[in-house]
Structures are given as C-alpha cells and as structure tokens.
KEBA-732416 format. One line per 10 residues: number of its first residue (from 1); for each residue y, x, z of C-alpha. Coordinates in steps of 0.001 Angstrom, whole numbers. Example, Ala and Ser with C-alpha at 12.3 -4.5 7.8 and 13.67 -1.06 7.14 Angstrom:
BEGIN
1) -4500,12300,7800 | -1060,13670,7140
END
This chain:
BEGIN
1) -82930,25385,-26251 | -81503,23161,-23642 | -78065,21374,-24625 | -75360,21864,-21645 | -74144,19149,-19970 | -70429,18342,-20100 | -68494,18538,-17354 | -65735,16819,-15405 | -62655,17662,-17175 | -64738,17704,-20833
11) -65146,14265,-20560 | -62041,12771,-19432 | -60508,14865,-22544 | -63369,13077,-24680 | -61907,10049,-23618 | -58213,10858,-24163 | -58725,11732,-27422 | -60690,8334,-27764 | -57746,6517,-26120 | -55285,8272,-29012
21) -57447,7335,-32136 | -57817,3880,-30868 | -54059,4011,-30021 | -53429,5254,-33758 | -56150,3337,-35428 | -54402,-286,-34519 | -53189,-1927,-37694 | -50923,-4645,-36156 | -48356,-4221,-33408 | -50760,-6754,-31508
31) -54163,-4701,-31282 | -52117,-1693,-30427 | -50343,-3834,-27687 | -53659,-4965,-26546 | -55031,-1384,-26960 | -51980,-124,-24474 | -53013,-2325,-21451 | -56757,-2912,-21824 | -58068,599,-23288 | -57131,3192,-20564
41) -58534,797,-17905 | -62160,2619,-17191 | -59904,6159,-17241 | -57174,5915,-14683 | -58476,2698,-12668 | -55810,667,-12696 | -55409,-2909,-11679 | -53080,-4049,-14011 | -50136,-2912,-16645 | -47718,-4898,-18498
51) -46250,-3281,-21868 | -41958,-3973,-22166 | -40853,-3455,-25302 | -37027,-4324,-25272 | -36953,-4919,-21668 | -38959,-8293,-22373 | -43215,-8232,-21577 | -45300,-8162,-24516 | -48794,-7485,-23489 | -50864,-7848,-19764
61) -54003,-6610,-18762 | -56936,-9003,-19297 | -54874,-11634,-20804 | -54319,-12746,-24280 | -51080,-14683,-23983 | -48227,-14361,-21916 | -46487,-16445,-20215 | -42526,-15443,-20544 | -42136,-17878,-17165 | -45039,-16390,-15075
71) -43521,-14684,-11440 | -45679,-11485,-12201 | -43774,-11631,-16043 | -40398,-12243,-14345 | -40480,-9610,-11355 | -42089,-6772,-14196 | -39107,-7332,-16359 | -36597,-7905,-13438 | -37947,-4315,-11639 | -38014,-2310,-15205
81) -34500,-3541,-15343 | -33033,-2130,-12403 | -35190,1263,-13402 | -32984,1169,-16789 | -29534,701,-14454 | -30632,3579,-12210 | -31140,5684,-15222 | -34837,6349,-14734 | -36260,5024,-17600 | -36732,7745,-19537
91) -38886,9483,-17280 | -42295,9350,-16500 | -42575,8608,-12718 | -44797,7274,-9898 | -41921,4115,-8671 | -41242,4359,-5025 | -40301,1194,-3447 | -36970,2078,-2325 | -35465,2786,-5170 | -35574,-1020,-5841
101) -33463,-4055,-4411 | -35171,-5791,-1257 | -35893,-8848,-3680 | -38256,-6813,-5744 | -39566,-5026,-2865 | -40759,-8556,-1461 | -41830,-9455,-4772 | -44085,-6047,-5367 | -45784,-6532,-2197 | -46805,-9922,-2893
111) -47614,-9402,-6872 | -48809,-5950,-7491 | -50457,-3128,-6513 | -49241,-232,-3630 | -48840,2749,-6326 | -47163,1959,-9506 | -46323,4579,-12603 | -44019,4283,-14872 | -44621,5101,-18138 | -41725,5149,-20912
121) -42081,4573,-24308 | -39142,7129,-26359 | -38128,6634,-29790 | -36851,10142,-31504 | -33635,10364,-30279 | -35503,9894,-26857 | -34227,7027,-25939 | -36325,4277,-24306 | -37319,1490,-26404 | -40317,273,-23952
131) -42620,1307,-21158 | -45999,460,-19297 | -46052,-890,-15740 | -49339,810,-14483 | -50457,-218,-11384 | -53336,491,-9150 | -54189,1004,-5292 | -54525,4821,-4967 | -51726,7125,-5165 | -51201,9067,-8557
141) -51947,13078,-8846 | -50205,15580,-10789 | -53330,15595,-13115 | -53505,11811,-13793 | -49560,12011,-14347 | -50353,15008,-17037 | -52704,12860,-18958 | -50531,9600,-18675 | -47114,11845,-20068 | -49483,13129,-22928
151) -51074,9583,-23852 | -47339,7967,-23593 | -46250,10105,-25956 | -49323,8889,-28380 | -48598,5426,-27712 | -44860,5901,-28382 | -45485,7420,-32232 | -48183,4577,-33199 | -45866,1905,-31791 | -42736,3584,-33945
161) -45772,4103,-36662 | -45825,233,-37088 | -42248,-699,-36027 | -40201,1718,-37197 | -36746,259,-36838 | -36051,-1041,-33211 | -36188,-4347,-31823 | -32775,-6200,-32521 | -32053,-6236,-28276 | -32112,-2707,-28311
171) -29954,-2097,-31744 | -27415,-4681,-30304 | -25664,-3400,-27029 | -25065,-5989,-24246 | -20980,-5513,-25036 | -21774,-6008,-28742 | -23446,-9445,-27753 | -20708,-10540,-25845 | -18195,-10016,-28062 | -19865,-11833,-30815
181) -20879,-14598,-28415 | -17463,-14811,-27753 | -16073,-14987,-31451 | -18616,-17954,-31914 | -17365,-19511,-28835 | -13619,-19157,-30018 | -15250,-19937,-33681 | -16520,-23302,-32273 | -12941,-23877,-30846 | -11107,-23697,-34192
191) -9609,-27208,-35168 | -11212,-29092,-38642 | -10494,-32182,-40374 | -13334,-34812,-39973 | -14789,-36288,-42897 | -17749,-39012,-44075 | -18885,-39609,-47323 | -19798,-43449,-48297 | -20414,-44944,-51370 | -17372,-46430,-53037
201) -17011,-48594,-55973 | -13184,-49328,-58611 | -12619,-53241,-57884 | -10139,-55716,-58854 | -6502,-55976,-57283 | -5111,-59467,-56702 | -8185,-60631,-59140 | -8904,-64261,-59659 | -12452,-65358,-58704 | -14007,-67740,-61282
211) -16494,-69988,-59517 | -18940,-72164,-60316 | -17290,-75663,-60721 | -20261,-78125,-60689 | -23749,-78097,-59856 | -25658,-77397,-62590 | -27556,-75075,-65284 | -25124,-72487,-67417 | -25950,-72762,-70793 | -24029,-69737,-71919
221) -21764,-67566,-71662 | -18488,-66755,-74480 | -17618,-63298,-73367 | -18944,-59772,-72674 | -18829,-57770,-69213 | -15191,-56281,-69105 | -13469,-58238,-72108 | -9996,-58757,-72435 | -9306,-62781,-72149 | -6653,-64726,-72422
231) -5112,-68107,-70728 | -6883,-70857,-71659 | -9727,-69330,-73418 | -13356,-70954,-72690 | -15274,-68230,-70472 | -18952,-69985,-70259 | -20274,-73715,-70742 | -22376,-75527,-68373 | -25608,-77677,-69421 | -23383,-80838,-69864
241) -26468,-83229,-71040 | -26685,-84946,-68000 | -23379,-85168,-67533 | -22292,-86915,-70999 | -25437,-89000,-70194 | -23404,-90458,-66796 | -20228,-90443,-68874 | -21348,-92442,-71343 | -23302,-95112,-68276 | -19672,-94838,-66333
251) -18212,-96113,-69387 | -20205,-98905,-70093 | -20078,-99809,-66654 | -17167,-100191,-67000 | -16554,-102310,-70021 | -18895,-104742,-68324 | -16804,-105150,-64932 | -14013,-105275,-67112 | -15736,-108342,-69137 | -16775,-109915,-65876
261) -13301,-109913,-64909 | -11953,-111361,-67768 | -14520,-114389,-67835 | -13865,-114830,-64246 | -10055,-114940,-64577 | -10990,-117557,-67604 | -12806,-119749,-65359 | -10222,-119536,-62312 | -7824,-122087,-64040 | -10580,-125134,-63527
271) -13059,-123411,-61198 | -11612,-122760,-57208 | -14804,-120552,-56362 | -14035,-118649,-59364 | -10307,-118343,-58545 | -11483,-116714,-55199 | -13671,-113985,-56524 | -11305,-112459,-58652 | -10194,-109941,-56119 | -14032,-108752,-55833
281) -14530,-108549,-59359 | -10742,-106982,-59495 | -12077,-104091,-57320 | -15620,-103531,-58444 | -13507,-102997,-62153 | -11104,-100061,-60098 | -14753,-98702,-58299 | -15940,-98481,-62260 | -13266,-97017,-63617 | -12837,-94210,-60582
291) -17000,-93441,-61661 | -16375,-93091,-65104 | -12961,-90659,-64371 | -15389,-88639,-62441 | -17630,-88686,-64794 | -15127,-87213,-67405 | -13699,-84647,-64937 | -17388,-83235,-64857 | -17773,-83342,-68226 | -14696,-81549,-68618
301) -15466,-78747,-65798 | -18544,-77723,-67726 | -16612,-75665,-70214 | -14923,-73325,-67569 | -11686,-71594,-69057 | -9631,-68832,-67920 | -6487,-69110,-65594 | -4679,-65929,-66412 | -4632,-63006,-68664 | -6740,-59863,-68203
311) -10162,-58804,-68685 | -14101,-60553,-67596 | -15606,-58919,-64610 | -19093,-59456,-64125 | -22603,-57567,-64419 | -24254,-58942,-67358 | -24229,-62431,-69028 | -28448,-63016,-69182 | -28689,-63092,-65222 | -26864,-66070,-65344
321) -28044,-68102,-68743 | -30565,-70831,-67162 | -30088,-70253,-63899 | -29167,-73423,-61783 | -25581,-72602,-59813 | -24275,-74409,-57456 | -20064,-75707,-56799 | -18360,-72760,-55444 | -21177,-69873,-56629 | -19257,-66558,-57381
331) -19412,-66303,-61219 | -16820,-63545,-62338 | -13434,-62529,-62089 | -10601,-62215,-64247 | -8623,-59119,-62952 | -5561,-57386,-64655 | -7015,-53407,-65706 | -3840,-51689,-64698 | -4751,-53234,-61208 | -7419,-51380,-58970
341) -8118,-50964,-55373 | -10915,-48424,-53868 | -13672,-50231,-52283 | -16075,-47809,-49984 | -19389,-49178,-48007 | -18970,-47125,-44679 | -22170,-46679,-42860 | -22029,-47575,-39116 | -23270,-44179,-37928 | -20514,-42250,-39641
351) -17656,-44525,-38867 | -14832,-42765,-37269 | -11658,-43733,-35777 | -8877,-43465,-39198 | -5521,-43734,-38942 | -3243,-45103,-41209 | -3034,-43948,-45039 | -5764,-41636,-44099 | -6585,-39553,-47489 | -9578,-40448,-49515
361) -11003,-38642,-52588 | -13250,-40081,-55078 | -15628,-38742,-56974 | -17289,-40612,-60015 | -20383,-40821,-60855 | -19716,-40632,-64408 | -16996,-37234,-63943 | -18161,-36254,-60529 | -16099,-32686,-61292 | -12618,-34509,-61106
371) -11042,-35854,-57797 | -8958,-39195,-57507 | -7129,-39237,-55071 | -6178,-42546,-52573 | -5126,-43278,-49208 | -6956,-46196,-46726 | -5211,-48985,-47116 | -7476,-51713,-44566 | -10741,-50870,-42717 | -12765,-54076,-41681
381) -13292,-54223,-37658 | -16631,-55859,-38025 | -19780,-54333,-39934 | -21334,-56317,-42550 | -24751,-56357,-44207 | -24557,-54818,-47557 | -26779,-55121,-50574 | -29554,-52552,-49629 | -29248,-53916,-45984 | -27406,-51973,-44159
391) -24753,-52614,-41989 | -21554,-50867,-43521 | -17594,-51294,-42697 | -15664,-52261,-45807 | -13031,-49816,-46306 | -10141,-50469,-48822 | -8122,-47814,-50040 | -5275,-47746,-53031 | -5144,-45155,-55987 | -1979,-42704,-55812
401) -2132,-42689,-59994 | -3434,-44433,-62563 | -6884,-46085,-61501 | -9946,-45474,-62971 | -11833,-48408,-65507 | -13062,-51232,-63170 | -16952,-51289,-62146 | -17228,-47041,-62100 | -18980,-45889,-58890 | -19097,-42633,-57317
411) -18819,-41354,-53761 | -15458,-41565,-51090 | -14646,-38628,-48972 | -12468,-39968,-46541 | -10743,-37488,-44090 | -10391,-38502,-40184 | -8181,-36614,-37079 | -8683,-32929,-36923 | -11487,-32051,-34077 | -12873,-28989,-32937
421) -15556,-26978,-34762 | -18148,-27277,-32418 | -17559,-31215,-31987 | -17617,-31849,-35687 | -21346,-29847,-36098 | -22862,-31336,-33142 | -21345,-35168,-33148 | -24523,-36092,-34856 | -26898,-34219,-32950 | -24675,-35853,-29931
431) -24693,-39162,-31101 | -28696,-39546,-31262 | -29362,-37492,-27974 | -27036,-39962,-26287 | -29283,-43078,-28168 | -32281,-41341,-27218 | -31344,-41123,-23765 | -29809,-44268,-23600 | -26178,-42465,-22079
END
C-alpha cells in the first residue's frame, strides 16, 4: 500500500497545531515571548514582529534583548499607541498607513516592512492587554488572516496561562496615575520640622576646672569619679620627692648667704673692701631666699585641694597614677550636681541653620525610653575635631527640669525650621550630588 501524500492545506494545519503546543508548552513568560516572534516565522514569512504587552515591547524577532531606546522599539510602541486611541486594538487587522500620523508614516517607511498585521492579544473580558506587530513585504489574504485570528487567540490563553493577573500599566488607568502622582507631588509639598541626631553628653554648669599645678608625676589620687567634696579637702598629691629635695637645697642655700652676710658685715667695721661688698652679698641672700619660697610654694602645690563645694568629675583615677602631667593639664572638675548643661557633638554634614531656643530632646543611653527635654542655648560657629576625629559643632543646650546625673550619654534630637517634605528626604541625596558634581 502506498501512503498518500499530504497536501497544501494538511500541512500548514500540521504546523498550526505545532505553533499552539509550542505556544502552550512554554514554562516562563520568556520562552513563550520568544516562541510568539520567532516560531511562526517559516509559516507566514514575515520579516519581523515585536510582542507589546502593556503598550511597552517585550520580545523582537531574532533578538534576545531589547533595547527600550532602539528607533524600531520607539516607533512600534509609538504606532500601537495611536491604534489603542483610534480604538482598533482589539481587532485583528492588516494596518493601513493612513490611519496613522505623518510622523509614523515617515517612520514605517524607513523601519519596517510595506504590509503590517495587527494582531491583539484579549484577556476575558476582551479587552487588550498586548498585541504582535507582524510585518512582512507581501500583502496579507483572508486565509493567512484566518490562521493569524485563530493562533492569537492561542497565544492570548498561554500568555494569561502564566500571567494571570494583568500587568500593573494596564490595572492602573492613566487618570488613576495622575491623580496619585499628584497626591505625592502635593505629599512632597507638605511642611515638616527638620531634625539631626548627634551624640550628646550631661556636663558641668559654671564647673571649676582643676588643673595640673606643677610639672610632675601624680602619685595618687584621694577621691572617687563623682564624689561629693568639700572646700579645702586634698583632691590628689603630686610625686613631691624632688621637690622637698630642692626645698631642703633652697634652704640651706640660704642659711649659707645668710652666714656670708653676717661675716661680711663683721669684717666691714676694719675691712673697706669688705664694707663694699655687702650690697652683693645683701642681694645674693634676697636671690636665696626668693629660691627657697619657690621651692616651698611647689612643695605646697603638690597636694592639690578643692576650691568649692560639689562633687569630683573625672573618668577614672588609674589613668592618671604615674603618669607625668604637665602645669596647666586638665585634671578634673569640681561641679555643683544640681547644675547641668547639654553638651551635643554635631556632625558637619547634618548641621543646619537653628534658631534661638530651638527644642532638643535627649535620650539616654542608660533610659533611652524617657525624653528630657532642653532648648539650644549656644552653637559654636567653627567645627572642631572631636575625639574619634571628626569635625563636629559644639552645641550647648539647657535642661527645662531637673538635669540628669553628670557623665550620662545618650543621643540629642534637635529640631530646626519647618521645610518641605520633599526637601527634608532629598537634602542628603542633594547635598552629595552637589559634592559630587562639584555645584
């Protein structure tokens, strides 16, 4: 028996059905997009066709990644629009040319083929949610147009077979997008209250410094970090060998100028030479005793005592046991404990222009879940160089209660002018586009 040889029409419905299981068979909205514009190729002849989905290209014959800035990707998109405002995108159709503006006319000469077909993409409500551009040089026949309606149809169920929900361009209306475009807009308009957060630390008010007195070694120190001290009481002794060591050598420098001055006053009765050198031996006896009431007045300023009442402010007592010092070194400070100020460590790239008694909330570290509150009192003009480094402005800013225990850190919030929304998100960003650009 001799097998009979398919015809004309049996195979081009061999390869529709082909065309629908490959359609169908895709497992990723990619392959099928790929599948929409490369597949039907060998059937209908075409020279090219661009998949929309959204009004936006997804997919081009022979290429594997589109460019959203190509011309060919700009005029598809720009012509399938104006299809969508004339109302016929929901139909299957060969485009004519002059149903399109004199831009894309000039454009479809120059970028596509002569006969183009249309070829939407309907959800179930039958509304358009995509299409295919098909383009090729010879017109389209009522047969070819059959087989395209009946293969859109399959391409339209595997897409919404994969996607089911549609893309967010189509479920949002242009008016939709306006109006929330415009409640950001008037969003970013809305007036807030600057505000910077900076370290901050509870010093003294009106404290007294206690320096370093002498040049020397401390030996140790009489009271703990934050201990309540009276007038007069010793604070800290030097290392005051040295110094009872030149005491004691004023002293008997002394005594012996003192002597020589005696003899030589002796002698001045009988002796004229003598009689003349009692004014240098006069003096040297005043240089002597100004050495040796230096010498005490050393020997004395290596016990240091406190000035005033209040309490010891300092870190700890063993960083400074041993350690050489010299006059005028920063040792501690006697401060009154009802008596705080707010000290904050502004960084330079959050400074902002304050104004006066500008609010300013602390937050401990110790009780970060309670709020004290303050107002800005002084901000420096100039930065300085902190501890870590930085450059910071010193703020200073007094408690409206009771202060906290001197020494507690924690973190400033200090509030600046009210500024729109939009400036207050994107002064940052602002800020180091204008460094980078150097503007």
């Amino acid at each position: 028996m001799t097998a009979q040889v398919p015809g004309l029409a049996e195979r081009v419905v061999a390869q529709l059905l082909a065309l629908e299981r490959q359609a169908r068979g895709a497992a990723t909205l990619d392959q099928l997009a790929y599948c929409l514009v490369n597949d039907a190729q060998p059937l209908f002849g075409y020279r090219h066709a661009a998949l929309l989905i959204a009004g936006k290209v997804r997919a081009l014959t022979g290429i594997s990644v589109v460019e959203p800035h190509a011309p060919f990707v700009a005029f598809v998109e720009h012509a399938a629009g104006q299809l969508l405002a004339l109302g016929h995108s929901t139909q299957a159709q060969a485009v004519s040319p002059d149903s399109l503006g004199e831009q894309i006319r000039a454009d479809w000469r120059s970028l596509s083929a002569a006969a183009v077909y249309w070829l939407p993409l309907l959800d179930r409500q039958g509304q358009p949610f995509g299409g295919l551009w098909i383009a090729r040089e010879q017109p389209w026949n009522e047969a070819e147009q059959a087989l395209l309606g009946q293969l859109g149809d399959c391409y339209a169920h595997a897409w919404l077979a994969l996607q089911p929900r549609k893309p967010w361009r189509l479920r949002w209306p242009r008016r939709r997008i306006a109006a929330v475009v415009a409640a950001a807009m008037l969003l970013l308009l809305l007036p807030v209250r600057q505000s910077v957060l900076a370290p901050a630390e509870v010093v003294p008010l009106g404290g007294q410094v206690v320096a370093a007195p002498l040049d020397g070694v401390i030996a140790e120190f009489l009271v703990e970090p934050n201990q309540p001290v009276r007038q007069g009481e010793t604070l800290l002794r030097f290392d005051a060998t040295s110094i009872r060591a030149q005491a004691d050598v004023a002293e008997r420098s002394l005594q012996v100028a003192e002597a020589e001055l005696k003899a030589n006053a002796q002698r001045a009765f009988s002796d004229a030479e003598s009689s003349a050198r009692i004014d240098l031996f006069a003096a040297r006896v005043e240089q002597k005793r100004a050495e040796r009431d230096y010498a005490r007045e050393l020997l004395a300023r290596s016990e240091v005592k406190a000035e005033r009442d209040g309490i010891a402010v300092f870190a700890d007592a063993q960083r400074w046991i041993g350690r050489p010092v010299q006059t005028g070194e920063r040792l501690m400070e006697i401060a009154e404990p009802s008596q705080a100020e707010l000290r904050i460590e502004l960084a330079v790239a959050d400074a902002l222009d304050f104004t006066a008694d500008a609010p300013v909330a602390l937050f401990l570290d110790s009780d970060p879940l309670r709020r004290h509150h303050a107002h800005l009192r002084r901000s420096a003009y100039e930065a300085q160089q902190t501890a870590s480094g930085q450059l910071a402005y010193r703020l200073d800013a007094t408690f409206d209660a009771a202060p906290p225990r001197i020494g507690l850190r924690g973190t400033a919030k200090v509030h600046g002018e009210s500024v729109p929304l939009g400036l207050y998100l994107l002064r940052r960003p602002l800020a180091a586009l204008r460094q980078t650009l150097g503007l």
